[in-house]
Each structure stands twice: as C-alpha cells, then as structure tokens.
Backbone as CSV, one residue per row, in Angstrom:
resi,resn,N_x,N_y,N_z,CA_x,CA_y,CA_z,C_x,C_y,C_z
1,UNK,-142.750,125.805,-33.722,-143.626,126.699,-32.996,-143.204,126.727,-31.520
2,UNK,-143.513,127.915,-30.859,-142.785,128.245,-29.761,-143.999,127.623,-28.969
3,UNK,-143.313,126.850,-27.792,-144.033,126.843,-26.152,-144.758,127.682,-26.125
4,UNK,-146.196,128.044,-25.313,-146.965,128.873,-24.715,-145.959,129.078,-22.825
5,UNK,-145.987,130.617,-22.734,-145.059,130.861,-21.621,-145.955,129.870,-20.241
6,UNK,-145.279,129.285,-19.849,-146.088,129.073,-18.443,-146.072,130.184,-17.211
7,UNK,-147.099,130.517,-17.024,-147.080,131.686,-15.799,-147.565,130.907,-14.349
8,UNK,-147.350,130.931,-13.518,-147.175,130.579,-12.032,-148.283,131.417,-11.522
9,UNK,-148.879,130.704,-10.658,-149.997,131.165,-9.701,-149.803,132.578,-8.939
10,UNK,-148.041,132.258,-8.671,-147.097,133.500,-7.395,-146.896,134.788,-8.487
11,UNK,-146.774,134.563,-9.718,-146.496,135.642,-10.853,-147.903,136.616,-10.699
12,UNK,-149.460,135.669,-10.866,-150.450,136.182,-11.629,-150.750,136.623,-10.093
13,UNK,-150.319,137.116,-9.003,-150.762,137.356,-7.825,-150.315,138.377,-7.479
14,UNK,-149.000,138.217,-7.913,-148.152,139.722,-8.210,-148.274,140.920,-8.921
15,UNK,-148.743,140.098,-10.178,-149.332,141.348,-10.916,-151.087,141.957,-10.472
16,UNK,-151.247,140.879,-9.845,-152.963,141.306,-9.362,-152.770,142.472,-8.137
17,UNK,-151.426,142.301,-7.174,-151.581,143.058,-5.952,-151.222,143.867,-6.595
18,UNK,-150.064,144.283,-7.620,-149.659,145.756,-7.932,-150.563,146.348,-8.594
19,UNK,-151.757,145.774,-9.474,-152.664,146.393,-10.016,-153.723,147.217,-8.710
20,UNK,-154.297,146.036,-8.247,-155.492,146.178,-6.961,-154.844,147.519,-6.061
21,UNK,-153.069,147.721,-5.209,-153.016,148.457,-4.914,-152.686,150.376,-5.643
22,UNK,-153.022,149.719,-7.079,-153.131,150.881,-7.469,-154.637,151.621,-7.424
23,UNK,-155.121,150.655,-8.120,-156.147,150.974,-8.492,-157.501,150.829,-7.896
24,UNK,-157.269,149.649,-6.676,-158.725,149.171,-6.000,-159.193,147.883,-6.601
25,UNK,-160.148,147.586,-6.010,-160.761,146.564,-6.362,-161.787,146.783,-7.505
26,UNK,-162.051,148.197,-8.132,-162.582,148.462,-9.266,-161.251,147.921,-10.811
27,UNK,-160.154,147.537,-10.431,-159.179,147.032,-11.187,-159.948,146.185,-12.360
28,UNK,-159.571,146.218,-13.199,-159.927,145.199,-14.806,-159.047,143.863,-14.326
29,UNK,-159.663,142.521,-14.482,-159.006,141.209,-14.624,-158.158,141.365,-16.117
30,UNK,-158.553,142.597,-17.118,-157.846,142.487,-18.202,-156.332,143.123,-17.989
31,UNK,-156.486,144.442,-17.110,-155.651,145.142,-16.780,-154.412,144.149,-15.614
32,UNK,-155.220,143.079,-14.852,-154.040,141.893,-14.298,-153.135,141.204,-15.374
33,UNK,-153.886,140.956,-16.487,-153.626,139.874,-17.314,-153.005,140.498,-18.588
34,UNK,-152.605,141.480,-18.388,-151.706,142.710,-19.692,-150.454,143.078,-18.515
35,UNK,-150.856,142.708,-17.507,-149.224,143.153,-16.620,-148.570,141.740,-16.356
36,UNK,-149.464,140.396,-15.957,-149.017,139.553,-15.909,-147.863,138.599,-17.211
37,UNK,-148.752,139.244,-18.379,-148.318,138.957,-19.569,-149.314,137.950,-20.494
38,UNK,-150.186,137.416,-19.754,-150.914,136.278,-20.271,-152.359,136.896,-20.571
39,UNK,-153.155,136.100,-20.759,-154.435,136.199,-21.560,-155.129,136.442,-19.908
40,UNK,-156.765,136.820,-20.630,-157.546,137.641,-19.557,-158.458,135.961,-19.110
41,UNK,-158.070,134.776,-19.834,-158.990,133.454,-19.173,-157.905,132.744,-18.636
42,UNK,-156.306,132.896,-18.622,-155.583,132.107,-17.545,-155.675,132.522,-16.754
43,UNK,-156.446,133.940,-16.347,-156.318,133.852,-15.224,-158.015,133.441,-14.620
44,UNK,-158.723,132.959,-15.107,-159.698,132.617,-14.448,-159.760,130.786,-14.895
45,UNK,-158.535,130.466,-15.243,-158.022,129.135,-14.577,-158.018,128.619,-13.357
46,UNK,-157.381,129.917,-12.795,-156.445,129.846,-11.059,-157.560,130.105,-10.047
47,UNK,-158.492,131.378,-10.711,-159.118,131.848,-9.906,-160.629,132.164,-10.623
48,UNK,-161.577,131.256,-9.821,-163.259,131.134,-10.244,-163.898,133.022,-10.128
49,UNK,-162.896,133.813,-9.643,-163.709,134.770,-9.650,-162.461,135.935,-9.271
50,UNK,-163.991,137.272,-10.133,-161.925,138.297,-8.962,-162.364,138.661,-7.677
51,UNK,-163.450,138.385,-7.034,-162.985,138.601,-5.959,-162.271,137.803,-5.554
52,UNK,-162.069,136.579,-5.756,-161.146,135.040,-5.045,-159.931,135.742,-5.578
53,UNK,-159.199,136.151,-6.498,-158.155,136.681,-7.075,-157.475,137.608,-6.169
54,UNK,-158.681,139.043,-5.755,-158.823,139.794,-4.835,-158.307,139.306,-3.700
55,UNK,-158.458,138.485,-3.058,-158.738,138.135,-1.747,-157.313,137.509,-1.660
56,UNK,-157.067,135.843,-2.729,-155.809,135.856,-2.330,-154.509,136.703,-2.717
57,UNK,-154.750,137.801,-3.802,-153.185,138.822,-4.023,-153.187,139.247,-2.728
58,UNK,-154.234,139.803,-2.166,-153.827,140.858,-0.768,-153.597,140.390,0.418
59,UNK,-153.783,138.631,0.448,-153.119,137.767,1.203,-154.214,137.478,2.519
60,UNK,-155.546,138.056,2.068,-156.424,137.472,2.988,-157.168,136.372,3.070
61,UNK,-157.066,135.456,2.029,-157.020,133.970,2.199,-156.299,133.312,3.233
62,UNK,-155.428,133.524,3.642,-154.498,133.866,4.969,-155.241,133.173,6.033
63,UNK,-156.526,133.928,6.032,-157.448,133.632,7.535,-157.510,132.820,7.777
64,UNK,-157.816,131.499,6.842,-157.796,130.338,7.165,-156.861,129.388,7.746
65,UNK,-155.995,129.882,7.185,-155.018,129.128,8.304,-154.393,129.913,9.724
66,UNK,-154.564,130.983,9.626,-155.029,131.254,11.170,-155.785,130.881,11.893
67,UNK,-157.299,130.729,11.577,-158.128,130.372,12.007,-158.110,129.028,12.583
68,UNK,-157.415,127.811,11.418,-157.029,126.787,11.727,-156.013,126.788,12.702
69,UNK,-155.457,127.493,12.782,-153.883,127.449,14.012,-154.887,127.936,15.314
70,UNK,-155.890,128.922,15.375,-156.584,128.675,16.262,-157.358,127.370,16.613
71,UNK,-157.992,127.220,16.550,-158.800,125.880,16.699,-158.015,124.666,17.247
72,UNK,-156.845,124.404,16.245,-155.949,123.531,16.572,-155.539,123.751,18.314
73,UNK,-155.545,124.400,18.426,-155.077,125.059,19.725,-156.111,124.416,20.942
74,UNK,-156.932,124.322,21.019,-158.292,124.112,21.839,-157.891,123.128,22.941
75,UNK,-157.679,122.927,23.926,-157.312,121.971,25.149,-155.833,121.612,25.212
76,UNK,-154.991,122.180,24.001,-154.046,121.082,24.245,-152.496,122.099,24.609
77,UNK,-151.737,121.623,25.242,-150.465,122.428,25.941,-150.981,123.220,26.772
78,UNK,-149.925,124.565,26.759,-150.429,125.529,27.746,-150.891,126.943,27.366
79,UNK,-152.061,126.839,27.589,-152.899,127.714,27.347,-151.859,129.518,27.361
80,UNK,-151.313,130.166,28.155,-151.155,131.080,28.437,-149.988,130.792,27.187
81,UNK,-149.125,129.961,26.714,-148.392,129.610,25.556,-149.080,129.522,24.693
82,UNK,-149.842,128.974,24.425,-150.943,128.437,23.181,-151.383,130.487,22.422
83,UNK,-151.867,131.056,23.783,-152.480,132.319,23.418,-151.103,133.385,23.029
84,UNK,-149.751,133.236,22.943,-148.630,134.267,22.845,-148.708,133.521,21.388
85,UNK,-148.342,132.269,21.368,-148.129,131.468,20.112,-149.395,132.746,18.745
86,UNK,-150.434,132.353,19.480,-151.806,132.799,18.423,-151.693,134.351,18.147
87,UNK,-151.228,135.111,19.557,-151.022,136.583,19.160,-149.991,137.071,17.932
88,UNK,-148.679,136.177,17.706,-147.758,136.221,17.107,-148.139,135.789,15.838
89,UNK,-149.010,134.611,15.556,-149.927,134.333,13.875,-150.480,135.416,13.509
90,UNK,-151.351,136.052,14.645,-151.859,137.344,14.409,-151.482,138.289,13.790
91,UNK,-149.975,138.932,15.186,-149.684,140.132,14.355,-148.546,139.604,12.728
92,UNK,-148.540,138.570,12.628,-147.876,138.185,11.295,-148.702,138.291,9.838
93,UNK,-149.728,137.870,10.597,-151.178,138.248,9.289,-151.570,139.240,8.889
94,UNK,-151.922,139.980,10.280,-152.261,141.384,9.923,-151.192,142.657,9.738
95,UNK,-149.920,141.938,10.052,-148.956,143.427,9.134,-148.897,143.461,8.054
96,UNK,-148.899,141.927,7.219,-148.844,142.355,5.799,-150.305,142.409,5.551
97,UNK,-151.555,141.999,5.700,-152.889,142.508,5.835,-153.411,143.644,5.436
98,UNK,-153.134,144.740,6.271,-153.405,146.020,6.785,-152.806,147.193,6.346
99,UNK,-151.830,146.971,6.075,-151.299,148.117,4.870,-151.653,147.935,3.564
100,UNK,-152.104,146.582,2.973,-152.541,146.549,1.708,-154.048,147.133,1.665
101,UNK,-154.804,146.479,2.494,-156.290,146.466,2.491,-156.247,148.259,2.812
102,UNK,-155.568,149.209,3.555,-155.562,150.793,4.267,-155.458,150.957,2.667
103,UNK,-154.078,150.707,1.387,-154.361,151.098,0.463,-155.278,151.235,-0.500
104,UNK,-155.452,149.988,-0.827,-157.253,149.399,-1.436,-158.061,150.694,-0.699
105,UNK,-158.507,150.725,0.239,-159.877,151.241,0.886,-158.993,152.783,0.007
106,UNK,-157.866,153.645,0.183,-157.385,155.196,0.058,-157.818,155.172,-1.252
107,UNK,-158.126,154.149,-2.172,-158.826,154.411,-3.577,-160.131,154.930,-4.070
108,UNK,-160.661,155.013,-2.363,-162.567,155.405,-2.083,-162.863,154.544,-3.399
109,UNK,-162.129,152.834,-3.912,-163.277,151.943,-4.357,-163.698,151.212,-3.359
110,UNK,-164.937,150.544,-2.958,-165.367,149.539,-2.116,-164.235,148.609,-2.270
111,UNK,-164.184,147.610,-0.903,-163.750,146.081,-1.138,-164.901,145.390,-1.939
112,UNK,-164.435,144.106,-2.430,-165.469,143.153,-2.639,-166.335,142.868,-1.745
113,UNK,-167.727,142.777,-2.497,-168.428,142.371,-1.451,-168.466,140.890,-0.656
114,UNK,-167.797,140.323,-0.697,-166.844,138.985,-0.221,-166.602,139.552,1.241
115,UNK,-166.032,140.304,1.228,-165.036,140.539,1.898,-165.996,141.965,3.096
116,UNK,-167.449,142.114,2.882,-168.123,143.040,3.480,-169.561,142.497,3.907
117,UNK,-169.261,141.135,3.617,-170.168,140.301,4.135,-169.382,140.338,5.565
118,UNK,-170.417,139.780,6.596,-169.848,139.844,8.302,-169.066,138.187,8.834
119,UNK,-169.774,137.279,7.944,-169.322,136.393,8.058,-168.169,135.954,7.674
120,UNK,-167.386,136.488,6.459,-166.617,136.205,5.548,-165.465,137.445,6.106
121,UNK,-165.973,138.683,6.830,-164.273,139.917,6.861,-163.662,138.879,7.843
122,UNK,-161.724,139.440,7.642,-161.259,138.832,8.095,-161.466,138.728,9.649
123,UNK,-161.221,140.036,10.208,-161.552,140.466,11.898,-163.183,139.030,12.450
124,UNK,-163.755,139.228,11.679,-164.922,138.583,12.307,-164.635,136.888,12.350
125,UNK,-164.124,136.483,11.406,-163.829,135.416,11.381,-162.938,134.864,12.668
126,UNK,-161.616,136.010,13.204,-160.625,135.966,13.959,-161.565,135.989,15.272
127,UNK,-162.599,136.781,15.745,-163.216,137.047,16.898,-164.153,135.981,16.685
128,UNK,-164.178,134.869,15.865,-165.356,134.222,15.953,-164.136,132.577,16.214
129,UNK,-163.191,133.003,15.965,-162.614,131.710,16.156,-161.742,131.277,17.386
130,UNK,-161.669,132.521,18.098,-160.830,132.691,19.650,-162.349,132.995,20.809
131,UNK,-163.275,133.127,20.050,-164.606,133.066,20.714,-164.960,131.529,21.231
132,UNK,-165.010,130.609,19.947,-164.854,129.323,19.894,-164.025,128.496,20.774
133,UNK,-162.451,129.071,20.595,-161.282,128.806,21.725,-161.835,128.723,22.822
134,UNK,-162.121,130.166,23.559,-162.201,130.408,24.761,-163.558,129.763,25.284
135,UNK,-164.046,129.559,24.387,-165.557,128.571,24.994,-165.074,126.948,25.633
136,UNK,-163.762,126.579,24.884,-163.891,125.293,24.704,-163.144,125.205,26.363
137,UNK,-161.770,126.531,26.297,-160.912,126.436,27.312,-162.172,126.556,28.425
138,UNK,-163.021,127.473,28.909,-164.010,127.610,29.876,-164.557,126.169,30.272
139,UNK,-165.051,124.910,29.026,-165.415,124.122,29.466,-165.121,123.215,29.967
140,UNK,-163.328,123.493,29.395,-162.418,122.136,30.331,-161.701,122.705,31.075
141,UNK,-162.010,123.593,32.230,-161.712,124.392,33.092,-160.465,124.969,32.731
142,UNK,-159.774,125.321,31.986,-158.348,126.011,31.719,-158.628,127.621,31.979
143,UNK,-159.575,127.974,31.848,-159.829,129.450,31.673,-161.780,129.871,32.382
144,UNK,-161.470,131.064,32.634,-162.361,131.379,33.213,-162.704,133.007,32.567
145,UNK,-164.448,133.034,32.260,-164.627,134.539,31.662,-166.389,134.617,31.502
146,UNK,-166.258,135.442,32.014,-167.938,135.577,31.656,-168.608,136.002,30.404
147,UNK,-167.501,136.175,29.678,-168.184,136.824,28.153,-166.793,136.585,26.851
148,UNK,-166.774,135.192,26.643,-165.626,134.623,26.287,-165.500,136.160,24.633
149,UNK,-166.790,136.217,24.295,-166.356,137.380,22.993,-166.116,138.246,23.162
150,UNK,-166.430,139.292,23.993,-165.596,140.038,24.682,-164.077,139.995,24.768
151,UNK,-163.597,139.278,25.305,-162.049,138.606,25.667,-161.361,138.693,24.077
152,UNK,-162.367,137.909,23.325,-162.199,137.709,21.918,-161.979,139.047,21.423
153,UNK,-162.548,140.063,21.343,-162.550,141.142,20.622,-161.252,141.813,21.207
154,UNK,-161.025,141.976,22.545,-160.239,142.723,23.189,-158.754,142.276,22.537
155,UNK,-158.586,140.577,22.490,-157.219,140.483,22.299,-157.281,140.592,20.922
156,UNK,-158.138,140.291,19.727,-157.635,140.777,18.519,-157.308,142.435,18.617
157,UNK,-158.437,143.327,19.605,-157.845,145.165,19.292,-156.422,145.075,19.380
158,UNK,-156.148,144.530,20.689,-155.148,144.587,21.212,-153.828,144.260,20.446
159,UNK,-154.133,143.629,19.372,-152.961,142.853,18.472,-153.393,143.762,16.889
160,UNK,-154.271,144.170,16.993,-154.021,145.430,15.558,-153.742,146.599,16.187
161,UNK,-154.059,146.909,17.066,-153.325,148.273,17.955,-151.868,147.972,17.796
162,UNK,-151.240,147.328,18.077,-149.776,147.018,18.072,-149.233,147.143,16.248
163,UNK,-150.150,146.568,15.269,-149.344,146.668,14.141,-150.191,148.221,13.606
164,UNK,-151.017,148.678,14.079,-151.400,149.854,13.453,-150.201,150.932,13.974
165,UNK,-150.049,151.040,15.267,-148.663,151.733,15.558,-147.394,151.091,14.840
166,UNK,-147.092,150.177,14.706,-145.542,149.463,14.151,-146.187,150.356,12.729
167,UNK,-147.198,150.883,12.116,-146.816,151.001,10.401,-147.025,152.395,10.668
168,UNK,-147.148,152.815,11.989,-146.788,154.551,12.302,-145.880,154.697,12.695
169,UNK,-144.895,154.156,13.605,-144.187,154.227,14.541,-143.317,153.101,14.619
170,UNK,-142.059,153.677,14.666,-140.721,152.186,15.036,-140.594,152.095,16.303
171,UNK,-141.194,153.374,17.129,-141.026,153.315,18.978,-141.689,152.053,19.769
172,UNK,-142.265,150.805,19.116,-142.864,150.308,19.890,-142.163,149.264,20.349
173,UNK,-142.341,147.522,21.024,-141.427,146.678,21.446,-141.530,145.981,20.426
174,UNK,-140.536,144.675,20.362,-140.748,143.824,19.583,-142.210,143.096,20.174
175,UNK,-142.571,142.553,18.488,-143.656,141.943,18.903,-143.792,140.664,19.659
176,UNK,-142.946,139.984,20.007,-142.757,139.321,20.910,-143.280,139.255,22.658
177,UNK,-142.366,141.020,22.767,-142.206,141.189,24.072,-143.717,141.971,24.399
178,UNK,-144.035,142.373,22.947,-145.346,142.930,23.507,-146.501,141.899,23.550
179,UNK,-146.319,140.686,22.897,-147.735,139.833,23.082,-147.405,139.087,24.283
180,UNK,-146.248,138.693,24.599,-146.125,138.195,25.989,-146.478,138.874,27.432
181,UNK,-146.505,140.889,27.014,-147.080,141.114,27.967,-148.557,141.179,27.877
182,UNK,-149.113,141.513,26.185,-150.611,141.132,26.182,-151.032,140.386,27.117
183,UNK,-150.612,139.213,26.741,-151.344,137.433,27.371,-151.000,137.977,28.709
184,UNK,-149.947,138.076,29.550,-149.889,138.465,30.670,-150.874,139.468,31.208
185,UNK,-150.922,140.418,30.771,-152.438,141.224,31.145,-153.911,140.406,31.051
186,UNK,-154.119,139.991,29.793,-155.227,139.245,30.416,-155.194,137.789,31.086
187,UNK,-153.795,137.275,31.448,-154.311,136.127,31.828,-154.664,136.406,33.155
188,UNK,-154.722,137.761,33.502,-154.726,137.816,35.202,-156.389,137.799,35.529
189,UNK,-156.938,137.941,34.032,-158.610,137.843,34.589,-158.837,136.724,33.799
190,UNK,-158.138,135.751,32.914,-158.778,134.974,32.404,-158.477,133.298,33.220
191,UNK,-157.482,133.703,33.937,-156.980,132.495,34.803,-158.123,131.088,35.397
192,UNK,-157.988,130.064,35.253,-159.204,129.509,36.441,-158.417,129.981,37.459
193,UNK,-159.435,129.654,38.190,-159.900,130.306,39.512,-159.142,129.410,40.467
194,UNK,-158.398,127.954,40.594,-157.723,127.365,41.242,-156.265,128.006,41.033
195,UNK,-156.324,128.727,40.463,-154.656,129.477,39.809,-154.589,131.056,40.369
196,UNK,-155.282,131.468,40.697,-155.692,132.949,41.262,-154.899,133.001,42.845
C-alpha cells in the first residue's frame, strides 16, 4: 500500500492564495483542498479556521512580526536609523500585502471578518504599534511630538503612498532613498528639542 502524499504547509498556502485571489474570501476550503490535492480536514490540521488560512495565504500574518520589529526598536540605537530600518519592514510588507488584499476586495466579496475588526486590520495594528514607539521615544527624551498618533498615521500614509504608486508607476525612487528622505522630513519636527 502506497504512502499517503505528505503536503507542506507552503503547498496548502499556495493553493489557498490562488484560489482566494480568484475568487475572494467567499472561496470553498473544499475548492483549496481539490487544488492542493489533499482532503478538505488536512487542511484544517494547519489551520483552526479559514479565516486563519485566509489571513496567512495573503501573507497578513506578517503583522506580527512587524509589529514585533517595531517594539523591539523602543530606546535602543538610533532612533532616526531605527525609523528608516521600520519604514523599509514596512514597505516590504505592504507590497506584497496590497496587491493581494486590492484583488480579494475587486471580487466585491467582503474580507473576513478577522480582518474588519479595528483591532485585528493590519494598518491599525501598524499605527497602534509606532504609536506605542513614539510614546516610549517621547519619554526617554529621544523624540519630541505632541500627538505621537498622528506622527503614527502620517508615516504609515506616507509608506503606502510610496507602494501604492510603485504598483502604478516604475517613476518613483528606490525605496530606500525614499524612506531615508521620509524619516528626514519628519525628523525635522520630531527631533528633541536639544538637537534643533
């Protein structure tokens, strides 16, 4: 009697994104599991649910370790480095991000509601975790701002503005040269005030 095929976590993820970006998040777990090749309960081996399935094919499980690369960040090196470093996790997340999720949504199916909760979208999580940052930098004088979420919101626009043009447009800089001038623009108001 033959082996049962072993299928890989990276396989059943593959076949979940090519389904999801066809079809949306209205997709069948049966319709994953007839492209993957395997049965419709290996895949709820891997994954307790489809939105969790959902979430990591389209690679927004992701957040978390952004989020963590933020945080990690909090007092230590140099801040105006620390923030080019974080813009660059950024726009790395959200290019492959944002063209999947633009497809998903062109299906007029909803996302999961996972994922439309406020606590749980990715953006909120990102403005809630450079919110956090910039609180901590304010308190050990590295930075200065009167409305650290604010700041927060501005530099995430500022870093999907850049990949929403890169998936319109090849005219823009590398992303490099453009988050280095990001941070440079705001560090001129976020500076302490002994640095001014």
């Amino acid at each position: 009697m033959a082996r049962p095929r072993k299928i890989t976590v990276e396989q059943i993820l593959n076949a979940a994104q090519a389904i999801f970006l066809e079809k949306g998040f209205g997709a069948s777990t049966q319709e994953i599991a007839t492209k993957a090749g395997i049965s419709e309960g290996s895949i709820f081996k891997r994954f307790a649910t489809k939105e969790e399935l959902f979430i990591a094919a389209m690679g927004a499980s992701k957040i978390s370790s952004v989020t963590s690369f933020i945080e990690a960040t909090a007092g230590q090196d140099d801040l105006r480095e620390n923030l080019k470093k974080i813009g660059l996790e950024m726009v790395d997340f959200i290019r492959e991000l944002l063209p999947r999720m633009m497809m998903v949504r062109s299906k007029g199916v909803p996302l999961p509601p996972m994922l439309m909760q406020p606590s749980k979208a990715p953006p909120v999580r990102v403005v809630k975790a450079l919110t956090e940052l910039f609180e901590q930098e304010i308190s050990l004088g590295r930075m200065r701002c009167s409305h650290p979420e604010t700041i927060a919101m501005m530099f995430l626009g500022a870093v999907m503005q850049y990949v929403f043009f890169v998936q319109a447009s090849a005219q823009l800089p590398d992303a490099e040269v453009y988050i280095d001038s990001v941070v440079d623009v705001f560090w001129g108001s976020i500076q302490p005030n002994d640095e001014t």
